[in-house]
C-alpha positions in Angstrom: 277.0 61.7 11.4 277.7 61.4 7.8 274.5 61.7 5.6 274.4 59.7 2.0 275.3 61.9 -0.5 272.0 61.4 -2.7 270.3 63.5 -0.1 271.9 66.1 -1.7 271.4 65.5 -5.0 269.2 67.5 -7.8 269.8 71.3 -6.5 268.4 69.4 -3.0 264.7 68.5 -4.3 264.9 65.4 -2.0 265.7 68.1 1.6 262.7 69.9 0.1 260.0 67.2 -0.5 261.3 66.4 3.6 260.3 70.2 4.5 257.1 70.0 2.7 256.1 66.8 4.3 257.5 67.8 7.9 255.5 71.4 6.8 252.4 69.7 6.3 252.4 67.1 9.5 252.6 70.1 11.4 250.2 72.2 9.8 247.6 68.6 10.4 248.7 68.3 14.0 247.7 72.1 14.5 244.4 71.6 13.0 243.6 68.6 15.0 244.5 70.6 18.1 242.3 73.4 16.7 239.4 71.2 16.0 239.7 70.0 19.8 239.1 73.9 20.2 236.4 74.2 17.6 233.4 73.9 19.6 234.3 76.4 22.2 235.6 78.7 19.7 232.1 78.5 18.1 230.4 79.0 20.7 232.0 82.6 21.3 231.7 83.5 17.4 227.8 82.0 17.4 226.2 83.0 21.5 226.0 86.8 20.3 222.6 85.5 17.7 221.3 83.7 20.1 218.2 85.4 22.6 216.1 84.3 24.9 212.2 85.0 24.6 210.1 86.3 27.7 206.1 86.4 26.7 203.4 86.8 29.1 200.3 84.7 28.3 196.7 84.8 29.9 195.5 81.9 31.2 192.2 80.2 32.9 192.7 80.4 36.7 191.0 76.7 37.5 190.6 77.7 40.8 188.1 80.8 39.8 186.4 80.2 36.4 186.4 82.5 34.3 189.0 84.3 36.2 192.2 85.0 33.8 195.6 85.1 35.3 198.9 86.7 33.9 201.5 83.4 32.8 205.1 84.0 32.3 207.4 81.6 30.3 210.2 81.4 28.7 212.3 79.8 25.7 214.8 80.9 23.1 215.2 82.2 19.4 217.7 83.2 16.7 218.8 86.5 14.8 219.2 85.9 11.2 219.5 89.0 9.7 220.2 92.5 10.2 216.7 93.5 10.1 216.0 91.8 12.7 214.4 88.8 12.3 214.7 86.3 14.8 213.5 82.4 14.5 212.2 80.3 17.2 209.4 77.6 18.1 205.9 78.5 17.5 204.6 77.2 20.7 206.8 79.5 22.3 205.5 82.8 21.0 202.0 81.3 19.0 199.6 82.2 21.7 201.9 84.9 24.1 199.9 88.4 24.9 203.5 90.1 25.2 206.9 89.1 23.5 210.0 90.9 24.4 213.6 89.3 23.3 217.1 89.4 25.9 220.0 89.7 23.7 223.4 88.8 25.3 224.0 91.2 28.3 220.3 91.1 29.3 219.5 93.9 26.8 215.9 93.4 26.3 214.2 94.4 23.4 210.2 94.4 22.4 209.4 91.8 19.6 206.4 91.8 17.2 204.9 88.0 16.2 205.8 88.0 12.2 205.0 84.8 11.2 203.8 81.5 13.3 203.1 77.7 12.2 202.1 75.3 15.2 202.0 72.4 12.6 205.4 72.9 12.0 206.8 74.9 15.1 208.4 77.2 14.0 207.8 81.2 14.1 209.5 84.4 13.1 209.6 87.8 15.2 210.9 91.2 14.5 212.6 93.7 16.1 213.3 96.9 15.6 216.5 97.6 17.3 219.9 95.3 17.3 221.9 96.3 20.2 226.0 96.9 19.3 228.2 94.2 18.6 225.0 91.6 17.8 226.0 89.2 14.8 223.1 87.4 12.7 223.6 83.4 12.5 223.8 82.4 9.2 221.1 79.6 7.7 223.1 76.4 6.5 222.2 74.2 3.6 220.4 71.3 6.1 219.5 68.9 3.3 223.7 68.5 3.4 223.5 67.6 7.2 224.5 63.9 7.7 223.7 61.3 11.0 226.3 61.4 12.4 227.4 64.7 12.5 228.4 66.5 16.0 226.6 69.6 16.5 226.1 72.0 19.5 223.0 73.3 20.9 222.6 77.1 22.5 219.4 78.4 24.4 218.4 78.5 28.3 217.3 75.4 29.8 216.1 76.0 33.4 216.5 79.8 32.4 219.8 79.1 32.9 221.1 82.1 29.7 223.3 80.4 27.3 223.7 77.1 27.9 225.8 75.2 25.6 225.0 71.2 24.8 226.5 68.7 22.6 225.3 66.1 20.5 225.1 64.2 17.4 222.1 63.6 14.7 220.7 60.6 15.7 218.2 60.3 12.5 216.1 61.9 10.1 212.7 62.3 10.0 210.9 63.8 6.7 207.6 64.2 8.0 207.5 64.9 11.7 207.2 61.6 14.3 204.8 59.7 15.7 205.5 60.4 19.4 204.5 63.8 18.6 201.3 63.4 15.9 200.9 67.7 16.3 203.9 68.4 14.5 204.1 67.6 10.6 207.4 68.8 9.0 211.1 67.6 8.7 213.0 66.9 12.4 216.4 66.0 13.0 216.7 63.6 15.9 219.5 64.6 18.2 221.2 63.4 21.6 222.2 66.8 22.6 220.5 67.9 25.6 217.1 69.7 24.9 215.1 70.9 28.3 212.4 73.7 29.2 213.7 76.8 27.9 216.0 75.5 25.2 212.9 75.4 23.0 212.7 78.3 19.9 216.7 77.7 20.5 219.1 77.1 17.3 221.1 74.0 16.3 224.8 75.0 15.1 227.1 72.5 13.2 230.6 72.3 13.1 230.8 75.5 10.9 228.5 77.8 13.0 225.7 77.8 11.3 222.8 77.0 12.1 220.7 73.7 10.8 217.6 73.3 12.9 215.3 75.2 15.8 214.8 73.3 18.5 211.2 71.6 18.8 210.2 68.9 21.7 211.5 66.1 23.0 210.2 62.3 23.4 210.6 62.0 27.5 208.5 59.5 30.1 209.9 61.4 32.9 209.3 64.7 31.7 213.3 65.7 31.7 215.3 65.3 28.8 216.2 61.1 28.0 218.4 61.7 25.0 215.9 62.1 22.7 215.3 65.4 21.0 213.4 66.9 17.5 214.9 69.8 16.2 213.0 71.6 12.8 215.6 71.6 10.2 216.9 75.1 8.6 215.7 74.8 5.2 211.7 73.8 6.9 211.8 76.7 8.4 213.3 78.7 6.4 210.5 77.4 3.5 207.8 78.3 5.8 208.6 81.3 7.1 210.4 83.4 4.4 209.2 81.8 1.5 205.4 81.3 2.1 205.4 83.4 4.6 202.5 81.9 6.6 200.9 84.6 8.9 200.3 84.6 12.2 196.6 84.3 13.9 197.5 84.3 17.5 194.4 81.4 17.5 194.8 78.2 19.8 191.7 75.7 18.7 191.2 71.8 18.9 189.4 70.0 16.1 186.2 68.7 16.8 184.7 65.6 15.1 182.6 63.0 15.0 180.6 61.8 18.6 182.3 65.2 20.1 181.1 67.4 17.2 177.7 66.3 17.9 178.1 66.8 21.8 178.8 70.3 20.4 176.3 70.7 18.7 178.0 71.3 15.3 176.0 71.6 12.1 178.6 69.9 9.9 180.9 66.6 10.2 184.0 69.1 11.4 184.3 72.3 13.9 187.5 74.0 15.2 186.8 74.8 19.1 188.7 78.2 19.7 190.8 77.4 23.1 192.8 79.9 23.6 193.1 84.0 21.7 196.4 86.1 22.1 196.2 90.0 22.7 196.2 92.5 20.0 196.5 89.4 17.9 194.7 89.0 14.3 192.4 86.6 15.6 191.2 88.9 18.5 190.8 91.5 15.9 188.8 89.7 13.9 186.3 88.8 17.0 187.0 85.4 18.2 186.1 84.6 21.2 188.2 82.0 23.4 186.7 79.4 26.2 186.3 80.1 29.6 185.7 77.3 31.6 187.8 74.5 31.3 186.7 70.7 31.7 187.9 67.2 30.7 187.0 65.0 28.1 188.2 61.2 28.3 191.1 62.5 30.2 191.6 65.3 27.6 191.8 69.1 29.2 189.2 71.2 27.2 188.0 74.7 27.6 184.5 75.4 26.5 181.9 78.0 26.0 184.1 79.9 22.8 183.3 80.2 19.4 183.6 77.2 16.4 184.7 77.8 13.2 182.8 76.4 10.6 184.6 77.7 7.5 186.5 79.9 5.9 185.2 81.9 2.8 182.9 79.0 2.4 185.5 76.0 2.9 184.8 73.7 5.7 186.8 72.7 8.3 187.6 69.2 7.4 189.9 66.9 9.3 190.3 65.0 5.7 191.2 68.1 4.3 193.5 69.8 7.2 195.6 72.2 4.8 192.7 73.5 2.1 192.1 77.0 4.5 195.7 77.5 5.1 196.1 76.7 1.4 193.0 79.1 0.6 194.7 81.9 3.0 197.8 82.2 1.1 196.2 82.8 -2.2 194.9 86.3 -0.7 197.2 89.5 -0.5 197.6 92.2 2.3 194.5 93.7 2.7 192.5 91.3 1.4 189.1 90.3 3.1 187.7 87.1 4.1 185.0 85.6 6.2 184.7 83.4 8.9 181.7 81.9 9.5 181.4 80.5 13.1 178.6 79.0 15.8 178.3 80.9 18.7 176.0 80.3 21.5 174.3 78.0 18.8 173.9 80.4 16.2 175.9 81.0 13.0 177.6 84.2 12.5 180.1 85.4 10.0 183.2 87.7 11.3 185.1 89.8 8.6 188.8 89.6 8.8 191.9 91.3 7.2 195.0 89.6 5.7 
């Protein structure tokens, strides 16, 4: 065949601008193969950050009140630095007696409860040992996270060790949702699959890093229904590294009106300690938990432990939810503080540590 002769023309700039463009089709077709990859290749650089938490937590046994039984569970977490700091759900860890953390391989480390918010689910532990070959995740930039985005989910649903899911953001939400009133922060919404044990569990994009801990999901069945709430990475990051809110180890529900008078309490609003973790700050202090459990308008309950009144003289006010929290993190390590509480009808005030 017998090309045109102006292909050859200009010291051949024409036969190069052909290389470059066949250069750069090629080079675009590779990277759409490699993005067809991309989610498995993440999943090998990322499943080394990821753990899964074992805690042991008391609990009433209703067959024997005021018997206390030894409760296993289970749920999943994130290292995010070398020092070992490790991010998960605060209902995981928020009440647990015992915390120890499986790293890939089933090496099993002892954790310490660093930092835990049950408003906004999300709480930090520390280890002191990182087994060989263990990578942190890093934190992304979530307030650059679109809908629409894919993203992958790692934890162990079931128990079932590093489990991989994929999804999308669905939506979302600035300050929490209203099929889950408990929790008050920033959620992504996500279709990826969420189920018993992924909770605590981190949220990768499309770049490995990690935008979101895993939260709840909205279910009528009780199994995952494509709906899941995930904290996003710069929450969490606010509340745990940057205000560092402490950890109490204190379960309690709020009593008002017509059941703060069934109770007894002196004042318009009481916090009814429910449940106290082991070796925790709030067992320290001298809390004492319920022992017999009951129901209230189809609400479980457990009575017969101590209600907090206040806190260095600010009430417990369900108008006012943050002004003790707010109050706490004005004092430094080692500060004291007093918790006046009604026990057994009488007031008493416990002195506590930050």
């Amino acid at each position: 065949m017998v090309l045109p002769s102006i292909l050859f023309r200009s010291s051949g700039s024409l036969i190069k601008k052909t290389i470059i463009i066949a250069i750069f089709l090629v080079l675009n077709h590779s990277s759409v193969l490699a993005a067809d990859k991309s989610v498995a290749e993440l999943f090998e650089q990322s499943k080394s950050s990821v753990v899964v938490i074992h805690t042991i937590q008391h609990r009433i046994d209703e067959q024997r009140v005021g018997t206390l039984v030894s409760s296993p569970s289970l749920g999943s977490g994130v290292l995010v630095d070398k020092e070992g700091h490790i991010m998960t759900a605060a209902h995981v860890v928020h009440t647990a007696d015992t915390v120890r953390v499986a790293f890939i391989g089933d090496v099993r480390v002892d954790a310490k409860v660093i930092s835990s918010d049950p408003v906004q689910d999300v709480a930090l532990l520390k280890v002191d040992s990182i087994p060989k070959g263990v990578k942190p995740a890093k934190l992304a930039d979530s307030d650059k996270t679109k809908v629409g985005e894919q993203v992958y989910v790692v934890g162990a649903p079931f128990g079932l060790d590093y489990s991989l899911s994929v999804g999308y953001i669905s939506s979302r939400h600035k300050d929490g949702v209203q099929s889950n009133p408990n929790i008050k922060t920033e959620l992504f919404q996500t279709d990826a699959a969420i189920n018993t044990g992924n909770s605590g569990g981190p949220m990768f994009n499309m770049q490995g890093k990690v935008i979101g801990i895993v939260s709840s999901i909205l279910s009528k069945s009780g199994g995952f229904e494509g709906v899941g709430f995930v904290v996003t990475a710069n929450a969490a990051y606010d509340v745990l590294f940057k205000q560092k809110t402490a950890w109490t180890g204190l379960e309690g529900v709020l009593l008002s009106g017509d059941l703060a008078k069934a109770f007894n309490v002196p004042q318009k609003f009481g916090y009814l300690v429910q449940k106290v973790a082991r070796g925790s700050p709030a067992q320290l202090t001298g809390l004492k938990e319920g022992t017999i459990p009951i129901k209230v308008l189809d609400r479980p309950l457990v009575i017969g432990g101590d209600i907090i009144l206040s806190v260095d003289g600010i009430d417990v006010d369900a108008r006012k939810p943050e002004a003790i929290s707010d109050h706490l993190q004005t004092l430094k390590s080692g500060d004291q503080y007093t918790i006046r509480i009604l026990r057994n009808g009488f007031k008493l005030d416990l002195i506590s540590k930050k």
